[in-house]
N, C-alpha and C positions, 0 to 999 in steps of 0.2 A: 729824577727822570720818570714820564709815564713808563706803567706796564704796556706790554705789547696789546695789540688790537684795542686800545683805548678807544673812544670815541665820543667822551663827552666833549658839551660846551661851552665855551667862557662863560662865566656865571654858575656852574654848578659847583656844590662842594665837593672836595675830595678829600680821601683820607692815603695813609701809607699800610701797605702790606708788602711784606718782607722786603720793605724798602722804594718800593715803586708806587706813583702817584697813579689810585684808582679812584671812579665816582663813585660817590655814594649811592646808595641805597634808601630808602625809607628805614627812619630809626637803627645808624648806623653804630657801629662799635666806640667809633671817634670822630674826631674829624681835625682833616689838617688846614684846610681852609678853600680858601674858591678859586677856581680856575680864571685864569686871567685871559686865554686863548685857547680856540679850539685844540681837542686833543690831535694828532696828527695819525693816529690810526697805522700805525705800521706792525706788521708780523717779525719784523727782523731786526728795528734800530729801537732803543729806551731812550726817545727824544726827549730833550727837557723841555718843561714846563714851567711857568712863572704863576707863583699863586700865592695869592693875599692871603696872607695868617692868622688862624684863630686863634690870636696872642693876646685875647680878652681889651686889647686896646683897640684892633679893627672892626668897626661897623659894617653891616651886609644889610642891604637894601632888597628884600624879597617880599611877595607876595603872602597873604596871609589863607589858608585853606581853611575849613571844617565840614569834617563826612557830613554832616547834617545839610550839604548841600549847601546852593548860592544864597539865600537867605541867611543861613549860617554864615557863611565866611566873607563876615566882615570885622573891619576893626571895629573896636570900642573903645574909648580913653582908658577905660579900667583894667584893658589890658597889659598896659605899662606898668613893665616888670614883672609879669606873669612870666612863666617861663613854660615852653611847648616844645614838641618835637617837630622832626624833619619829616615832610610826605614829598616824594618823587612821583611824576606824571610824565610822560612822553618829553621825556630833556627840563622839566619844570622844578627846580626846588621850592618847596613852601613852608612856611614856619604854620604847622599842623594847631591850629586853635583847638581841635577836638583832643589831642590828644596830651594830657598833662604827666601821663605815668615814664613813658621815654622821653623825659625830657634835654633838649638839646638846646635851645634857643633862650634867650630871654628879650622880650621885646624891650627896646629905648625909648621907640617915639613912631606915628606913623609918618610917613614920606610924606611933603606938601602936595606931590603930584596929585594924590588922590584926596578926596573926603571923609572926614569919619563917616562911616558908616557906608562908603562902598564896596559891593562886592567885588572879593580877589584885589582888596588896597591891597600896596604896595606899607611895610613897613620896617623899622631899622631894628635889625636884632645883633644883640654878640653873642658868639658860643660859650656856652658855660664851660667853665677852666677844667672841672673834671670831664667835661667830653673830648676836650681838646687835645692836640698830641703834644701842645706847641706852648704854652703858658698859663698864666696867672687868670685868674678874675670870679665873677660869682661861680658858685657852685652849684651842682641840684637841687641839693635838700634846702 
């Protein structure tokens, strides 16, 4: 079930604390995986929530960032397999290219929607198993 006054969106990750599905944060503790539907935002009821698992076998389709701005944050082929962290923006999760020390992600492949080399592609990453709350798969290091 969300925590009370939740308010994320479908599509952003969420983790557990002391049981209840909250959103993340930028370079969060864990993570439990992605919201499938908006949060429902209540003060009084721990509505449930259906959410795609970072069980190292589900693939997330997100956008790629880097603080060095839009020129920065594009993909590159060489990115596959690199592993980055999570940056949070107004409801936006991104697989943080700048950042390799919190790492959370590890990129697959980018999404055909977009081109290598466009700014904020769209690309496939899974969470690394020791971030995870929920399973198996690469690690950080």
């Amino acid at each position: 079930p969300e925590a009370f006054n939740e308010s994320f969106k479908a599509g952003e990750f969420v983790y557990l604390v002391a049981g209840f599905v909250t959103v993340c944060a930028t370079d969060p503790s864990s993570v439990l995986g992605m919201a499938m539907h908006d949060a429902a935002n209540s003060a009084t009821v721990h509505n449930n929530v259906q959410v795609a698992l970072a069980d190292g076998v589900n693939v997330f389709e997100i956008p790629i960032y880097h603080s060095g701005g839009d020129a920065s944050s594009v993909f590159a082929v060489g990115d596959i397999g690199v592993k980055y962290g999570l940056y949070v923006a107004a409801n936006i999760h991104y697989c943080d290219k700048s950042d390799t020390v919190n790492k959370i992600f590890q990129i697959q492949d980018y999404s055909r929607k977009d081109a290598v080399g466009d700014q904020y592609g769209r690309v496939y990453v899974k969470v690394l198993s020791d971030m995870s709350s929920v399973g198996p798969g690469e690690k950080t290091a």
